[in-house]
C-alpha positions in Angstrom: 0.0 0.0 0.0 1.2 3.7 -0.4 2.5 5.9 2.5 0.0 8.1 3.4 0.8 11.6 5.3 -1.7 12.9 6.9 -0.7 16.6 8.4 -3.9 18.9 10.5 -4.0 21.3 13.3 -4.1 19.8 16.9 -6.2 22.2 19.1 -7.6 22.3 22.6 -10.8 24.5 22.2 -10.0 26.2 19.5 -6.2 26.8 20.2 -3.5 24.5 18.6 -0.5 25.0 16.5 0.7 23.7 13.2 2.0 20.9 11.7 5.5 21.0 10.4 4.1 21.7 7.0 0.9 22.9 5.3 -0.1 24.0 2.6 3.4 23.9 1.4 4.8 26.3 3.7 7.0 24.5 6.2 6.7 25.3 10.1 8.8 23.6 12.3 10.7 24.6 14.5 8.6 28.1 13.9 6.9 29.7 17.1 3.1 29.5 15.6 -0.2 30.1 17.2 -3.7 29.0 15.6 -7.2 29.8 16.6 -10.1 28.3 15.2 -12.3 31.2 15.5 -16.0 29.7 15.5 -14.9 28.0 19.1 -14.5 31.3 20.7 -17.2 33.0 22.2 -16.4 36.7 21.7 -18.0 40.0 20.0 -16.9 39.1 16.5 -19.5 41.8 15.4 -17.1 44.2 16.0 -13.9 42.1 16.1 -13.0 42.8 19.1 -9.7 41.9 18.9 -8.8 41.5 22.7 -11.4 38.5 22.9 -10.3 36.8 19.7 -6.8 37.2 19.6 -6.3 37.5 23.5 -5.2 34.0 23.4 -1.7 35.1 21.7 0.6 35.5 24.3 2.2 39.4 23.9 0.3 40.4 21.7 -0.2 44.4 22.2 -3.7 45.9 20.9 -4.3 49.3 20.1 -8.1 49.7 20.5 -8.9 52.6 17.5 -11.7 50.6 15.5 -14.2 52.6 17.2 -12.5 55.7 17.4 -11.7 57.0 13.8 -9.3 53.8 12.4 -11.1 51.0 10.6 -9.5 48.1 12.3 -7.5 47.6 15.3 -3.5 47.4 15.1 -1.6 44.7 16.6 1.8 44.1 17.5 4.3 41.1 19.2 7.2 41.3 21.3 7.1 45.1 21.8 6.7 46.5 18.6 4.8 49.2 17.6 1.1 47.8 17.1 -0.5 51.0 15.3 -2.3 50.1 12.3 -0.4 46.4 12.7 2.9 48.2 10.6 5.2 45.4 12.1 3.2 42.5 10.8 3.0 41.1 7.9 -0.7 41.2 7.2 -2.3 38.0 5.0 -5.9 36.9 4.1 -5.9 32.9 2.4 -2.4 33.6 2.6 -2.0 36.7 0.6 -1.1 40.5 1.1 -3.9 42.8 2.3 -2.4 45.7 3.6 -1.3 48.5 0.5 2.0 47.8 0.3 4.4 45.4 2.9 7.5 47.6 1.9 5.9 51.0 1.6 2.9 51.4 3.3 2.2 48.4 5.6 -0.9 49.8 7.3 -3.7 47.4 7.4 -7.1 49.0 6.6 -9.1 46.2 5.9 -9.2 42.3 7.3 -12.1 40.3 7.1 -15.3 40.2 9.1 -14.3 37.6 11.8 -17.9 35.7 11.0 -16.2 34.9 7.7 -12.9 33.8 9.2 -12.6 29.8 10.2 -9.1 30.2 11.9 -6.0 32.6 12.6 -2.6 31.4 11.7 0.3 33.6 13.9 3.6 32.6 13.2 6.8 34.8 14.9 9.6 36.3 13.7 11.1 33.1 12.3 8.6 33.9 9.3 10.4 36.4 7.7 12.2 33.5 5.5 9.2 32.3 4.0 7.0 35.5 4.2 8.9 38.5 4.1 10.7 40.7 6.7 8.3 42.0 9.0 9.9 41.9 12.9 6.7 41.0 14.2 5.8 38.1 12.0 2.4 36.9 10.0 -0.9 37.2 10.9 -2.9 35.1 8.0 -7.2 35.3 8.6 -8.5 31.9 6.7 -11.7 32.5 5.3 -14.5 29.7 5.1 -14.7 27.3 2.7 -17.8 26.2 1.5 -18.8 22.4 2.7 -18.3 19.6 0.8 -21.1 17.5 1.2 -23.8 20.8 0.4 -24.7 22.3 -3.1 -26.4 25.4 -1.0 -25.8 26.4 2.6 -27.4 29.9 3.9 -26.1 31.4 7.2 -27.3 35.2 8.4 -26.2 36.5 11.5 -27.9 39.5 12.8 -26.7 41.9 16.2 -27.4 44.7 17.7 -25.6 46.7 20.4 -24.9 49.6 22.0 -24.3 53.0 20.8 -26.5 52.0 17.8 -24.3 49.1 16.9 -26.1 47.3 14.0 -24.4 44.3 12.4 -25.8 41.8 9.4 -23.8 39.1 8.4 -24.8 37.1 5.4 -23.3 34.1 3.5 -23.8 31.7 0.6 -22.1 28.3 0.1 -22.1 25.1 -1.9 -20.1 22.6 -3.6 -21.4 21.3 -6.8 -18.9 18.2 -8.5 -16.2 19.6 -9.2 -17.2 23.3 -8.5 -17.4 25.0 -5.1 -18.0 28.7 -3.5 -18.3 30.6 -1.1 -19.7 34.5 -0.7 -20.8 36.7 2.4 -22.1 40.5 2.4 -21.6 42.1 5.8 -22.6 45.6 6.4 -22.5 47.3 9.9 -23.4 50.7 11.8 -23.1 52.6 14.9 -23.2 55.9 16.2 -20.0 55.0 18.1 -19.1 55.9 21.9 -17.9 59.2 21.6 -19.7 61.9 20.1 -18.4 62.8 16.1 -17.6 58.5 16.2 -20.8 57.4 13.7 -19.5 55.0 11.2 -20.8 52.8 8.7 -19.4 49.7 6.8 -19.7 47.0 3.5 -17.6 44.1 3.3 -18.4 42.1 0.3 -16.3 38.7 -0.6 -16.6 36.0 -2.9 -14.7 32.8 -3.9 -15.4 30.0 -6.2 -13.0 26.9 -7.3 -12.9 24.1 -9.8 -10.7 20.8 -8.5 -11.0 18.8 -11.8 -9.3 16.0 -9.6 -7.7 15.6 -6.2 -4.1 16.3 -7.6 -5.6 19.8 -9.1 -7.6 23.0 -7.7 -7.7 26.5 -9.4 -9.6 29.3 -7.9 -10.2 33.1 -8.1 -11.7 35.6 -4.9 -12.9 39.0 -4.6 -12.7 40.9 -1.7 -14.3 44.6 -1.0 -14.6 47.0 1.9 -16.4 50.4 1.8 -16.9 52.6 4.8 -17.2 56.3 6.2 -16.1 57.0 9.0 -16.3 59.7 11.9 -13.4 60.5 13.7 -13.5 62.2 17.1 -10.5 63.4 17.0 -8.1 63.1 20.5 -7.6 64.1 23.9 -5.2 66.2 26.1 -4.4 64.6 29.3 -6.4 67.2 31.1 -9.6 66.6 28.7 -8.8 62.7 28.8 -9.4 62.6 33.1 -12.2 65.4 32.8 -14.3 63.8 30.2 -12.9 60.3 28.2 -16.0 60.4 26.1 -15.6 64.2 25.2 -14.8 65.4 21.8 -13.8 68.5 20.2 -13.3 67.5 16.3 -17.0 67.1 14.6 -15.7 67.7 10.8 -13.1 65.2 10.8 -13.8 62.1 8.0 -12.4 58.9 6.4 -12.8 56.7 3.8 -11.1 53.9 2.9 -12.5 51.5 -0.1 -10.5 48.6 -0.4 -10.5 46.0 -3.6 -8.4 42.8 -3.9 -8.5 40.0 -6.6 -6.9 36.7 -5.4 -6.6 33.9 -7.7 -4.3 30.6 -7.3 -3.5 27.0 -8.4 -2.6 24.0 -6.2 -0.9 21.3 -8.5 0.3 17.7 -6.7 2.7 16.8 -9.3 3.4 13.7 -7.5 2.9 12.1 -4.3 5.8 13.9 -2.9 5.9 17.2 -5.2 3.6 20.1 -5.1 2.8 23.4 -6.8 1.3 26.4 -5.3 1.2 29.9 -7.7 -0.9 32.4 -5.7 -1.6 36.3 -7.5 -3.2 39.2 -6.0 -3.6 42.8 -7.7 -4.9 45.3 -4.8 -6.2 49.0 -6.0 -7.3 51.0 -3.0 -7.8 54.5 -1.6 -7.1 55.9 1.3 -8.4 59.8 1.7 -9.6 62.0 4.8 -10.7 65.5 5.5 -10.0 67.0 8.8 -9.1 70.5 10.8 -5.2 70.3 11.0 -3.2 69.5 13.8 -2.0 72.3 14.1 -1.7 73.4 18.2 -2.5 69.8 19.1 -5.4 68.1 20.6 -5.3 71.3 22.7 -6.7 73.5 19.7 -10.2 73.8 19.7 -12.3 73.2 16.2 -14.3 76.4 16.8 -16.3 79.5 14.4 -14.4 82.0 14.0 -15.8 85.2 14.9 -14.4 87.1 12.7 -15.5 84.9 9.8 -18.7 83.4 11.0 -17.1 80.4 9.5 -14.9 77.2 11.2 -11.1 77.1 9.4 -10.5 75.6 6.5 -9.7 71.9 6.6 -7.5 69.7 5.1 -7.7 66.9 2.7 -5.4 64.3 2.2 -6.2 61.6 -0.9 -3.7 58.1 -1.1 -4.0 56.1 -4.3 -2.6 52.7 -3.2 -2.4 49.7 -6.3 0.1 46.5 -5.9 0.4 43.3 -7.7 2.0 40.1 -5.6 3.2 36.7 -6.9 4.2 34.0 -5.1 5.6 30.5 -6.3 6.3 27.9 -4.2 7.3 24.2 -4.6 7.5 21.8 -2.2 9.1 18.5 -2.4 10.0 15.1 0.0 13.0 13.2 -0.5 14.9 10.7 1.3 18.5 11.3 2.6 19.5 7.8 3.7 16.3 6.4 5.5 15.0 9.9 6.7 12.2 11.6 5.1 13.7 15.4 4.6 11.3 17.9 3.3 12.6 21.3 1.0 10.4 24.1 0.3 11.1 27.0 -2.2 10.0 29.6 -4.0 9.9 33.2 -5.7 7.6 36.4 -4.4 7.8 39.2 -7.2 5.8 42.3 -5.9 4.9 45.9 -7.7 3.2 48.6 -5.6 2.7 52.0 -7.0 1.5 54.9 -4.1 -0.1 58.2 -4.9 0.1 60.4 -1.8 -1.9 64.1 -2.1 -2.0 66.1 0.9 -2.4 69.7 2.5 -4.8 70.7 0.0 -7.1 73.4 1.5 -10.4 72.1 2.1 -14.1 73.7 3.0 -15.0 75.4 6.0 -17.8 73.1 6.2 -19.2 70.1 8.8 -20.1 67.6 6.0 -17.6 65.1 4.1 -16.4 67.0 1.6 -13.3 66.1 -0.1 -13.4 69.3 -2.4 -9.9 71.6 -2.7 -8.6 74.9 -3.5 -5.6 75.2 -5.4 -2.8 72.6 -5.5 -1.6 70.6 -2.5 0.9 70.7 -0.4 2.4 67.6 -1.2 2.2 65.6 -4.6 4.6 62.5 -4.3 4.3 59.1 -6.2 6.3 56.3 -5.0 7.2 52.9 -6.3 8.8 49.8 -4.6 10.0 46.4 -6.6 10.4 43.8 -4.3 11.7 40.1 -5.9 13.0 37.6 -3.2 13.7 34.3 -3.6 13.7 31.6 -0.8 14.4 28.1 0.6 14.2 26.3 3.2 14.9 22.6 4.2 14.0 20.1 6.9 16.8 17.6 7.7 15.4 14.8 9.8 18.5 13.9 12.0 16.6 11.4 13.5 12.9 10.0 14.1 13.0 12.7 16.9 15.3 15.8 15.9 15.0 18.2 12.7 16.9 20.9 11.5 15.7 23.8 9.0 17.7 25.8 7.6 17.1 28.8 5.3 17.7 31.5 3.3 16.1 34.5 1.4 17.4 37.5 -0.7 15.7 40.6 -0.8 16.1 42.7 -4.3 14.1 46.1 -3.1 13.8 49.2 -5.7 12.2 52.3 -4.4 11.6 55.2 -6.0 9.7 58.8 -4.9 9.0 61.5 -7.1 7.2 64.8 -6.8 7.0 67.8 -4.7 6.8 69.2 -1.4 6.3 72.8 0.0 8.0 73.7 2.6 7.7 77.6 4.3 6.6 78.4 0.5 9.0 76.5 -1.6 8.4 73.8 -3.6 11.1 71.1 -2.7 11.3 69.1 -5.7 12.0 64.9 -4.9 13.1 62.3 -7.4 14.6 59.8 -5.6 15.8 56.3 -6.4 17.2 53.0 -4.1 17.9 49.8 -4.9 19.1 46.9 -2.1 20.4 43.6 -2.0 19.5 42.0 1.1 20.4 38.4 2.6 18.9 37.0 5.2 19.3 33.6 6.5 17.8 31.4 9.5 17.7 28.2 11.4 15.4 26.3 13.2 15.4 23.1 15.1 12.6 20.8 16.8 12.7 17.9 19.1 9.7 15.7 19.5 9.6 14.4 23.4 6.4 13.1 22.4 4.1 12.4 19.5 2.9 15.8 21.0 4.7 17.9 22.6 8.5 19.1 21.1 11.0 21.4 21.9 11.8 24.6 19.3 14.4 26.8 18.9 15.3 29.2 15.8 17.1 32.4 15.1 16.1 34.1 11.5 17.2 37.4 10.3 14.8 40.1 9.4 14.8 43.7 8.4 12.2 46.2 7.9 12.5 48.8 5.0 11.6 52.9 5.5 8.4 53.1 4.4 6.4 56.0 2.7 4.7 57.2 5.9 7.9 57.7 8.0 9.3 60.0 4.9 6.2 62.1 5.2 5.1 64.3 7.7 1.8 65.2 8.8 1.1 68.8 10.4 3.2 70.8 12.5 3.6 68.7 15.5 6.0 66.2 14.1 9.2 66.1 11.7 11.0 63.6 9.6 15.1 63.0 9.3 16.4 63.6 6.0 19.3 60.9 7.1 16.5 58.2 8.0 17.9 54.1 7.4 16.1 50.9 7.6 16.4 49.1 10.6 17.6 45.5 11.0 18.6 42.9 13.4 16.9 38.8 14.2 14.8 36.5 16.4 15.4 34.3 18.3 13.6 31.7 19.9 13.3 28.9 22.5 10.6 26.7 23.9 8.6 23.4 25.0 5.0 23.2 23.4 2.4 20.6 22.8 -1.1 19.2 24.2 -1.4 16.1 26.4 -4.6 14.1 26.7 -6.5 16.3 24.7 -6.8 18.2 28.5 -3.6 20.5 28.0 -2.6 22.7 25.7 0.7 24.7 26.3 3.6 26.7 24.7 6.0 28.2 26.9 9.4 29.7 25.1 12.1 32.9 25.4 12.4 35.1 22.8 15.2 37.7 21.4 14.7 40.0 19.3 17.5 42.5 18.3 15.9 45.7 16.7 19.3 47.6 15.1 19.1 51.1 13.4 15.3 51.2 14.8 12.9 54.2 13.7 10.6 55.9 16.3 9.8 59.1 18.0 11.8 61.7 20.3 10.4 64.9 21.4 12.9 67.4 21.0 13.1 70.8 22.9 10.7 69.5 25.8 8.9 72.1 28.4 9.6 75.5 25.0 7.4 76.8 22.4 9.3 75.1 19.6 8.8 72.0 21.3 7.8 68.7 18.6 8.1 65.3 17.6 11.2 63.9 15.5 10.6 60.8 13.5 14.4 59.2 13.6 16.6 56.1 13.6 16.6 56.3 17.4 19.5 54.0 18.4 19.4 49.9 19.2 16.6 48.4 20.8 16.5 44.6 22.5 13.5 43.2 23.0 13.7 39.9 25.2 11.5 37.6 27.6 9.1 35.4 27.8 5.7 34.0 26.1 3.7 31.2 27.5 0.1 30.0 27.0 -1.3 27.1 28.9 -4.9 26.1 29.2 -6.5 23.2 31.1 -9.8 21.5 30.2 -10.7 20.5 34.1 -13.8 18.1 32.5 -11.4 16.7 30.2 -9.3 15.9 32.5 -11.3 14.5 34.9 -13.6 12.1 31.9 -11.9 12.1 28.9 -15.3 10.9 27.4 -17.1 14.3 28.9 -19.4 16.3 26.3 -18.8 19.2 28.5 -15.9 21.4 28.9 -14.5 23.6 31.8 -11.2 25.1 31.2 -9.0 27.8 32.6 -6.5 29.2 29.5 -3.8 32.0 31.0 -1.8 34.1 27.9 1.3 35.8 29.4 4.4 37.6 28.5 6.9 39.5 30.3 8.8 41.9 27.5 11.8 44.1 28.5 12.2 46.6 25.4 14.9 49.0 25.7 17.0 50.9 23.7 20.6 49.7 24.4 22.3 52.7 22.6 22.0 56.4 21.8 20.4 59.3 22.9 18.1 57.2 24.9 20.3 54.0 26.0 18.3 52.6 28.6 14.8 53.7 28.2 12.4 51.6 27.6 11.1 51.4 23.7 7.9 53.4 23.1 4.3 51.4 23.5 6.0 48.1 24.6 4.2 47.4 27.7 6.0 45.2 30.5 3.8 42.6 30.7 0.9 42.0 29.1 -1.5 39.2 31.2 -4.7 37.6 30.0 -7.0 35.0 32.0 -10.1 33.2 31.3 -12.7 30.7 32.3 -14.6 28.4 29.1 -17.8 26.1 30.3 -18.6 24.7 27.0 -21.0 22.3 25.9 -23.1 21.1 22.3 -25.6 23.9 23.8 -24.7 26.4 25.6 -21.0 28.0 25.8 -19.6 30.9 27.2 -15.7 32.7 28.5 -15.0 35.5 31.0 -11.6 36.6 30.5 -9.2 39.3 32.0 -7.4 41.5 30.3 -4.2 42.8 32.2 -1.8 45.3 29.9 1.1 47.3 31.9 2.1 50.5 31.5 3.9 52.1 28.7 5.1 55.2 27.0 4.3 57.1 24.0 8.2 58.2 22.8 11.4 57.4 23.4 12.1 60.2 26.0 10.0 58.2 28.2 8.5 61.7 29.5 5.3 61.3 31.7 3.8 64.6 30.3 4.2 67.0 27.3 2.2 69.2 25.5 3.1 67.2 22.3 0.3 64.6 21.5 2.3 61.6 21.6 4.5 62.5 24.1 3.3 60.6 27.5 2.4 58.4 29.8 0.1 54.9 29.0 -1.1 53.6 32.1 -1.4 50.0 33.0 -5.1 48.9 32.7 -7.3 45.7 33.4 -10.3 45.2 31.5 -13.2 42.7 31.5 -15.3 41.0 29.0 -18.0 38.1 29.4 -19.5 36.6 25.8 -21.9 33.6 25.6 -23.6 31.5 23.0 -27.0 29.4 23.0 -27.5 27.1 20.1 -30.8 25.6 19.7 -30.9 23.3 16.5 -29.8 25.4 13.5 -29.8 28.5 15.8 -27.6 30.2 17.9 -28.1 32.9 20.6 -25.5 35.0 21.1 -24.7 37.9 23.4 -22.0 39.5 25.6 -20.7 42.8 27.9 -17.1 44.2 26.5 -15.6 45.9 29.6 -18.1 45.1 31.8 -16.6 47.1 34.9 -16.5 50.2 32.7 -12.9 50.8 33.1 -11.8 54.5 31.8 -8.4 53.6 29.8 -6.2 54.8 26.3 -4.0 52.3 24.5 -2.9 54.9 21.6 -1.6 58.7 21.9 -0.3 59.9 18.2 0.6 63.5 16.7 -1.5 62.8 13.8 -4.9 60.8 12.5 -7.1 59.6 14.1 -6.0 62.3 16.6 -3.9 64.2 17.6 -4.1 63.5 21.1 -4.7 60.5 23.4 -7.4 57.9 21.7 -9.8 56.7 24.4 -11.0 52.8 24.5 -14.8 52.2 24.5 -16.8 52.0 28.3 -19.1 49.5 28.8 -21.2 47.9 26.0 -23.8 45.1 25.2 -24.4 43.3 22.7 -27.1 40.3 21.4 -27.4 38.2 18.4 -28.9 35.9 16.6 -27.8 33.7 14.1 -29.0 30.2 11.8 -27.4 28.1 9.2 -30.0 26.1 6.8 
């Protein structure tokens, strides 16, 4: 008989890692987290991120979906988590953000109805992925089932602060053909006053698998939204009044549009083929009153005019086309099994950036100018890397992977600039060779549990946004570089008894040439915010995440399910040379602590957890308080959230309280959209829904 492989996700409730390969990408010896996101009881109407991604140990949120961003940033080890710009951003496994290399800000991800799991995987994943420090978040849609040539589900939920959510999707598999579709759209008038936003996310997939060797397919995926932002606090307005607001004509938009399509070939029973394109063409643009004099500066009439200021518009044209080709293949080396993967990524991104343009004195969204801008600047990056990796089987028990990738990067910026009314022409043009190579090893103790351990190199390019200021409150070097350095990592994971799931491990990560914030001539009038290769940062501790299933445990028969799951991490972040040697690296919080309790059973389900961040800082100076908008103090905050679902044939129940003890906390300040200012986190809310499947 053949040898038959059979490689799947082994979870406890929902939480698991992977295999040493899938989907011909290979893992092992990879620090990797998966979620399986219908087990989880949590407000996925909103995705709130804290309740389905809590389970990652470290990973820091910045809570700005609901006020002015259209999707909350995340971030590992201590890295900055606004708008997710240290992670490599994937949806079926390809590139959603606008451009990895220029522009890595991720305003779109899918609904998290639509998404079946979440694949994390560290910083070892910059071999395989790209160079990201903070490694690869990849939402997996839903495929449609195989056994069904229609399937409807509809969620509906309403909430607080005139949260309306609909949620509607289509599947089927017919022969050889299958798809898959939802439509979600969703409303609210938001927490804060001037917060009202409202959303469309449209997606659609279908596929053709002629035979089990063969599957070709093509997806569509669409966002469109406007969006109300409040604008940010002072530290003085933040303790007076969180839910105050003093920006009522500030606006976003952000329509997204990416077209995915792929082929999966088996050549043979130990080759494969994967060739996976996506063209994105997006659009970022906002009108707002100007940051100029801070969160301070009130968005008042003038008297003199009868009218408010004139606002500014800023418009972003974002377009990129990705490839990626990989081949995996087994072969034997003596009587071991050893497993190479390769491949090629060629990526094209092309960036429009408009801003400063004078804009109406009006309330409404308007995006309407007068005369030119202030800035016109089109950029361009070429990125081809090609990669390999191999797993040599030492022994029935030990692997090593070894790897290696080379970066070809081309970046070019043209256009203008004015600057105290010259035009500053720019026509610049950078090209790069960078290596980068990595090894990774695993022990199995068990069929399992293993030990890991790997150190990969990584770098992260100067994108377009730390080149380009935005008002008065912050600056730019001239003499900015990219940053590099590696991860490493070391640790003991597994399940046992289907009872116990656990991954406990150290981490390193060395940050060199790192870019970040310093507020220069503190406490004077001509005080403001420098955007700068700050020095060497080192980023080092440790991750674990254990959960128990006490009814497991006790029956391993039991229909029911009571477990405790604990996500921790302990992060020491500080910059280990210049200005700042031995201050702690801006928004890295010390620890970062998150505890719950699952009763789960075929009816009724539901988890309370606790959500425990430290304190942290908003620049480099590590100053408690400034008049400059990201300048400050984060405080350390605990916050509560309780979710449950009731399923009753083909319907479920849902319903939940997000920050049920109606703490008053900020994860964000910034100098510039969605504030500038401190960005409060939403008080207590409810929420109830109702969902089928037929």
């Amino acid at each position: 008989m053949k040898e038959v492989s059979v490689t799947g996700i082994r979870t406890v409730r929902g939480t698991g890692h992977m295999p040493e390969v899938k989907d011909g990408i290979i893992y092992a010896g990879k620090k990797n987290e998966v979620l399986l996101v219908d087990s989880l009881d949590a407000n996925k109407a909103i995705n709130n991120t804290r309740q389905i991604l809590g389970r990652i140990p470290g990973l820091n949120i910045v809570e700005t979906e609901s006020g002015g961003f259209t999707a909350n940033g995340i971030a590992t080890r201590g890295l900055n988590p606004t708008q997710s710009i240290e992670m490599n951003t994937r949806q079926n496994g390809y590139n959603i953000s606008a451009d990895i290399f220029g522009y890595n800000e991720a305003y779109y991800i899918p609904p998290m109805e639509a998404v079946s799991r979440i694949e994390m995987v560290r910083g070892a994943v910059s071999l395989q992925f790209g160079s990201q420090f903070g490694g690869m978040v990849n939402y997996v849609v839903n495929d449609a089932p195989k056994n069904k040539a229609f399937e409807l589900y509809t969620s509906q939920t309403g909430g607080s602060f005139g949260l309306f959510n609909t949620f509607n999707s289509v599947a089927g598999t017919l022969n050889k053909w299958s798809y898959y579709g939802f439509v979600q759209y969703r409303t609210m008038d938001g927490w804060r006053p001037n917060s009202g936003q409202k959303q469309l996310s449209v997606f659609g997939k279908i596929q053709y698998a002629p035979s089990t060797k063969f599957n070709v397919g093509l997806e569509y995926s669409l966002l469109r939204n406007r969006v109300r932002i409040p604008g940010g606090l002072t530290d003085s307005a933040f303790e007076a009044n969180t839910r105050s607001s003093f920006r009522g004509r500030n606006w976003l938009k952000s329509p997204w549009n990416i077209v995915a399509a792929y082929a999966n070939y088996t050549l043979s029973p130990r080759t494969s083929l994967s060739v996976k394109s996506s063209v994105l063409f997006s659009n970022r643009a906002l009108v707002c009153r100007n940051e100029d004099g801070g969160a301070g500066a009130l968005d008042q009439i003038d008297p003199s005019t009868g009218e408010y200021v004139h606002r500014e518009v800023e418009n972003e044209d974002m377009h990129n086309t990705t490839t990626e080709i990989r081949l995996l293949h087994h072969y034997k080396l003596g009587n071991m099994d050893n497993i190479v993967s390769g491949g090629l990524r060629y990526a094209y991104a092309w960036f429009k950036r408009q801003g400063g343009g004078e804009g109406t004195t009006g309330t409404d969204f308007d995006l309407s100018v007068t005369g030119p801008y202030e800035y016109d600047l089109d950029f361009t990056t070429t990125n081809i890397a090609p990669f390999i990796e191999n797993i040599f089987r030492i022994s029935n028990r030990l692997t090593l992977t070894p790897g290696f990738r080379l970066e070809y990067l081309k970046s070019t910026g043209k256009g203008y600039k004015e600057d105290n009314g010259l035009k500053i022409i720019t026509n610049e043009n950078r090209k790069r060779y960078i290596p980068l190579f990595g090894l990774g090893g695993e022990y199995k103790t068990s069929p399992n549990t293993n030990i890991y351990a790997n150190i990969s190199q990584s770098y992260r390019p100067i994108d377009y946004s730390q080149i380009t200021g935005f008002g008065i409150t912050s600056k730019i070097d001239p003499n900015l570089k990219d940053a590099n350095g590696f991860n490493a990592d070391l640790g003991y994971r597994g399940t046992v008894s289907n009872c116990l799931n656990f991954d406990i491990g150290l981490f390193y990560l060395a940050y060199n040439q790192r870019i970040g914030t310093v507020l220069i001539n503190p406490g004077t009038s001509n005080e403001y915010t420098l955007r700068t290769n700050i020095a060497n940062s080192v980023h080092k501790g440790m991750e674990s995440y254990v959960e128990f299933n006490l009814l497991k445990y006790l029956n391993t028969n039991s229909r029911k399910g009571l477990s405790v799951f604990n996500s921790l991490a302990f992060i020491d972040a500080k910059y280990t040379s210049g200005e700042f040697k031995g201050n702690r690296v801006e928004t890295s919080a010390k620890y970062i602590n998150r505890v719950g309790l699952t009763y789960a059973h075929s009816r009724l389900s539901g988890t309370v957890q606790m959500n425990n961040v430290g304190d942290a800082f908003g620049d480099a100076t590590n100053i408690r308080k400034s008049d400059d908008p990201v300048a400050g103090y984060i405080p350390a905050y605990t916050v509560f959230d309780v979710s449950a679902t009731y399923r009753v044939s083909r319907y479920s129940l849902k319903a939940g309280i997000n920050n049920f003890t109606n703490k008053v906390y900020f994860t964000r300040r910034t100098d510039e959209y969605p504030g500038p200012g401190i960005i409060p986190s939403t008080g207590r809310s409810f929420y109830l829904g109702i969902s089928a499947k037929f």
